[in-house]
mmCIF file of the C-alpha atoms, coordinates in Angstrom:
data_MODEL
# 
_entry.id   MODEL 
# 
loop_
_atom_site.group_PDB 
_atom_site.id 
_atom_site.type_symbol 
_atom_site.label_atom_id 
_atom_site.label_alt_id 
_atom_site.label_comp_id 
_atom_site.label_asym_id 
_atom_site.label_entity_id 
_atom_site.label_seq_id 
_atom_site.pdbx_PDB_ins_code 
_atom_site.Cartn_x 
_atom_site.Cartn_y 
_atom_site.Cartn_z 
_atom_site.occupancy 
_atom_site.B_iso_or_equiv 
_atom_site.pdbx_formal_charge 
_atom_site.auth_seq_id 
_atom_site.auth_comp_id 
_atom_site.auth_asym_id 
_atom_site.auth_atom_id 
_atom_site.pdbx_PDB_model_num 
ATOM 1  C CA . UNK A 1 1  ? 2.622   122.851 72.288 1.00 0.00 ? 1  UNK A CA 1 
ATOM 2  C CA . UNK A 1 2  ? 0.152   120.057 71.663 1.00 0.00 ? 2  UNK A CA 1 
ATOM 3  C CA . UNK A 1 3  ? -1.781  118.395 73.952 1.00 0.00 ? 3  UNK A CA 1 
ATOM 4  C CA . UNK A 1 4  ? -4.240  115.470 73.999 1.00 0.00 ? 4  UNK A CA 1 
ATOM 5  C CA . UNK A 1 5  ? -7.476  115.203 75.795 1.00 0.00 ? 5  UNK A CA 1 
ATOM 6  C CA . UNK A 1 6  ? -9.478  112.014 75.131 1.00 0.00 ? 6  UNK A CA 1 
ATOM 7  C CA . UNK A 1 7  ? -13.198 112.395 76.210 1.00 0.00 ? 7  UNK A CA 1 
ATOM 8  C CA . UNK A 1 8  ? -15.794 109.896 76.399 1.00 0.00 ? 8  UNK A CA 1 
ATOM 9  C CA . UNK A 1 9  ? -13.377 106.847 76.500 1.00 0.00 ? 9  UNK A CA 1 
ATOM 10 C CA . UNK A 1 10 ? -15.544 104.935 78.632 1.00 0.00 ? 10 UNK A CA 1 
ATOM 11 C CA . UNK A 1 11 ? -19.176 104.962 79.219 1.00 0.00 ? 11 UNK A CA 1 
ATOM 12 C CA . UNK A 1 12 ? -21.426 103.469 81.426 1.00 0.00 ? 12 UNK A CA 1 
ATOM 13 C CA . UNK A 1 13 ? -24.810 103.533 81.814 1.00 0.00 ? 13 UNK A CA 1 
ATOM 14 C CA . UNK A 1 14 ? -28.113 101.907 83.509 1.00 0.00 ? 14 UNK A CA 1 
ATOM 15 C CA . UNK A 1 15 ? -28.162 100.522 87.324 1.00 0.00 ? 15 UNK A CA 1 
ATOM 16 C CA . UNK A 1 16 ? -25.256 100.003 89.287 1.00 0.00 ? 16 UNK A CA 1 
ATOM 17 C CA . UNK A 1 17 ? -23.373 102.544 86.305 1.00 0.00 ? 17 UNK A CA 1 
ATOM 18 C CA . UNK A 1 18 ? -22.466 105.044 89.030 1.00 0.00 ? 18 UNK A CA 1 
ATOM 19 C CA . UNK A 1 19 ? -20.475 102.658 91.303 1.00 0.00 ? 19 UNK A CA 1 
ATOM 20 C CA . UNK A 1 20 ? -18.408 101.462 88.576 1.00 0.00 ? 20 UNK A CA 1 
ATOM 21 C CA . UNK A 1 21 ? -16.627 104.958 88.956 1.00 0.00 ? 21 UNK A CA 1 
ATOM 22 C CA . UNK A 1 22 ? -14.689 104.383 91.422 1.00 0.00 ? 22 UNK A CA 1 
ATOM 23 C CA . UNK A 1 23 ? -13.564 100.983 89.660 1.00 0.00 ? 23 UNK A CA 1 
ATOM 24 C CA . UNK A 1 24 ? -12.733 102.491 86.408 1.00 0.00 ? 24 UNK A CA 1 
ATOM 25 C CA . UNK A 1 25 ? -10.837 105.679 87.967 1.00 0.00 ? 25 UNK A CA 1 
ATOM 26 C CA . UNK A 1 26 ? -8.589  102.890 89.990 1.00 0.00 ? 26 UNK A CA 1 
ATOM 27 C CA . UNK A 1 27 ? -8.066  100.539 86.935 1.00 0.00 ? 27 UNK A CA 1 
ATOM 28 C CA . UNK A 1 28 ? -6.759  103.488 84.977 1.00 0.00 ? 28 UNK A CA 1 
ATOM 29 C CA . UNK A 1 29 ? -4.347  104.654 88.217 1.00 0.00 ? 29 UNK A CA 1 
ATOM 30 C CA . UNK A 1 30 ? -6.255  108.287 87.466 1.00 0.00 ? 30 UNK A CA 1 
ATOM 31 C CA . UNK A 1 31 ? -5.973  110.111 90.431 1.00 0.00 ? 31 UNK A CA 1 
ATOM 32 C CA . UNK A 1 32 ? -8.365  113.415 90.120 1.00 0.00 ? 32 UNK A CA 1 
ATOM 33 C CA . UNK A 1 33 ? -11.404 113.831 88.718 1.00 0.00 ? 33 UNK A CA 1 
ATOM 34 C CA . UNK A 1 34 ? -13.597 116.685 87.088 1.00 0.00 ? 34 UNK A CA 1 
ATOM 35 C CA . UNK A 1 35 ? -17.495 116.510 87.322 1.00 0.00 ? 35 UNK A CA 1 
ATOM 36 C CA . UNK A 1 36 ? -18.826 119.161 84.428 1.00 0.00 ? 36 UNK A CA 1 
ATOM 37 C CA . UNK A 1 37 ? -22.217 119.726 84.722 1.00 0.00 ? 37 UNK A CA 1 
ATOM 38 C CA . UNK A 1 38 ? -25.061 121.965 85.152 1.00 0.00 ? 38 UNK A CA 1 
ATOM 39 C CA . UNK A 1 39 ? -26.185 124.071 87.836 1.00 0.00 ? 39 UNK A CA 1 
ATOM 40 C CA . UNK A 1 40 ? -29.661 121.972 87.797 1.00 0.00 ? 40 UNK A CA 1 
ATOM 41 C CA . UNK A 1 41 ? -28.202 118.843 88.103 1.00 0.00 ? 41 UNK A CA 1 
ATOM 42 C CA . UNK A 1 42 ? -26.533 120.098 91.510 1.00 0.00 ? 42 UNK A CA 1 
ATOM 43 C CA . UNK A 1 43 ? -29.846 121.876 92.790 1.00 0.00 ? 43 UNK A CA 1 
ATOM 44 C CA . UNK A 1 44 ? -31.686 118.392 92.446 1.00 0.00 ? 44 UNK A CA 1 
ATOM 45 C CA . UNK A 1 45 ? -28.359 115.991 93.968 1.00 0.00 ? 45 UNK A CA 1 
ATOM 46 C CA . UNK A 1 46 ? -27.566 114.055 90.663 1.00 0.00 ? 46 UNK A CA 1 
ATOM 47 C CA . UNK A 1 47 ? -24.129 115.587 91.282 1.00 0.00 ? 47 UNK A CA 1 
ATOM 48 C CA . UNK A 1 48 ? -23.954 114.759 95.343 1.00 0.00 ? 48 UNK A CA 1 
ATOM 49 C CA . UNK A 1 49 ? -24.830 111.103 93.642 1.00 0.00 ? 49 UNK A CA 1 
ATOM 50 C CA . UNK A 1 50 ? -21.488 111.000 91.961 1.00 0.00 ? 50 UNK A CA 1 
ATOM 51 C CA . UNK A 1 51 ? -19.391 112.953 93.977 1.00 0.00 ? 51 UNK A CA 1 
ATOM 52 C CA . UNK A 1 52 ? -20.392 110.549 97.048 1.00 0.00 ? 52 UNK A CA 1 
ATOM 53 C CA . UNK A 1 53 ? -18.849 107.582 94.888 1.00 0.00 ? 53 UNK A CA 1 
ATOM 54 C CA . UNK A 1 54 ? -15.335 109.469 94.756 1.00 0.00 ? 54 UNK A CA 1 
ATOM 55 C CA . UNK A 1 55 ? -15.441 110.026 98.390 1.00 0.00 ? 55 UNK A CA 1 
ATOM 56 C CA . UNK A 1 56 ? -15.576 106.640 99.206 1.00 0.00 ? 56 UNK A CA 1 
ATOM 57 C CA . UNK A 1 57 ? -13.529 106.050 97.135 1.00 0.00 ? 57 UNK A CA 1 
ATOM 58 C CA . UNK A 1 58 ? -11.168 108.424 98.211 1.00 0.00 ? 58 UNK A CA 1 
ATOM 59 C CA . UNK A 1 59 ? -10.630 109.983 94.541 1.00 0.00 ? 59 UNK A CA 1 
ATOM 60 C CA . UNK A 1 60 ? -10.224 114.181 94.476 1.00 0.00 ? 60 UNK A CA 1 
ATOM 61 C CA . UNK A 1 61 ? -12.392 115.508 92.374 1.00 0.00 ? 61 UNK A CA 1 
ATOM 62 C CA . UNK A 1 62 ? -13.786 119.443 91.456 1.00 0.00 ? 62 UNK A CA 1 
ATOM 63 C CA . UNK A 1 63 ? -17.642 120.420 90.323 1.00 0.00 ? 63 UNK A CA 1 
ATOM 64 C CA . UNK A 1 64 ? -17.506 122.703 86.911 1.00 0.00 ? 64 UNK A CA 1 
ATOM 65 C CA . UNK A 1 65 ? -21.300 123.616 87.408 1.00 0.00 ? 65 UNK A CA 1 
ATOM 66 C CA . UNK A 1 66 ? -21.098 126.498 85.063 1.00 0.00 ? 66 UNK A CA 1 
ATOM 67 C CA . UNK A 1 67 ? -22.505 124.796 82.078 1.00 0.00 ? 67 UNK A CA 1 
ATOM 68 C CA . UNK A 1 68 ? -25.520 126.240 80.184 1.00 0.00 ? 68 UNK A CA 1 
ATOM 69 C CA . UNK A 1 69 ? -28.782 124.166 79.704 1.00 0.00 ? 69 UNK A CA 1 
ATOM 70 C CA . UNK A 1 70 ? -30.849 124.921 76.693 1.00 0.00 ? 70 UNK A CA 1 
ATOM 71 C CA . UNK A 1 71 ? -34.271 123.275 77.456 1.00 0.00 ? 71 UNK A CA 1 
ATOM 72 C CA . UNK A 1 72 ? -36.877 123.748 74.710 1.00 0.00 ? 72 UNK A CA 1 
ATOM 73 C CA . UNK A 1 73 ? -40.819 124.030 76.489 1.00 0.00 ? 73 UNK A CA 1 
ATOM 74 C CA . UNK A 1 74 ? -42.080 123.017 72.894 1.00 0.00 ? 74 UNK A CA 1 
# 
């Protein structure tokens, strides 16, 4: 069975960027949403930044934190 999954269709970025979420998921109709990210961006509430626009908006969403950051010190 095939199935499609389109990332990346839309991107925003620079100030303001993070309230147009909750536009964009209700222009769409989309009804859930999935934040994938890193556990660092969690520990230091980038994440709590973005989920807080889906609660007010009233959009479900679920936190995939189990992503690997490679971060070179050189």
């Amino acid at each position: 069975m095939t199935r499609r999954f389109v990332l990346n269709e839309t991107s925003y970025f620079g100030a303001g960027s993070r309230e147009a979420i909750a536009e964009e998921v209700a222009r769409k109709g989309l009804k859930k949403a999935l934040i994938v990210t890193d556990s660092s961006l969690v520990k230091f509430g980038v994440v709590a930044k973005v989920s807080e626009v889906l609660d007010k908006a009233g959009v479900p969403f679920e936190i995939f934190d189990d992503i690997l950051s490679i971060i070179s010190l050189e």
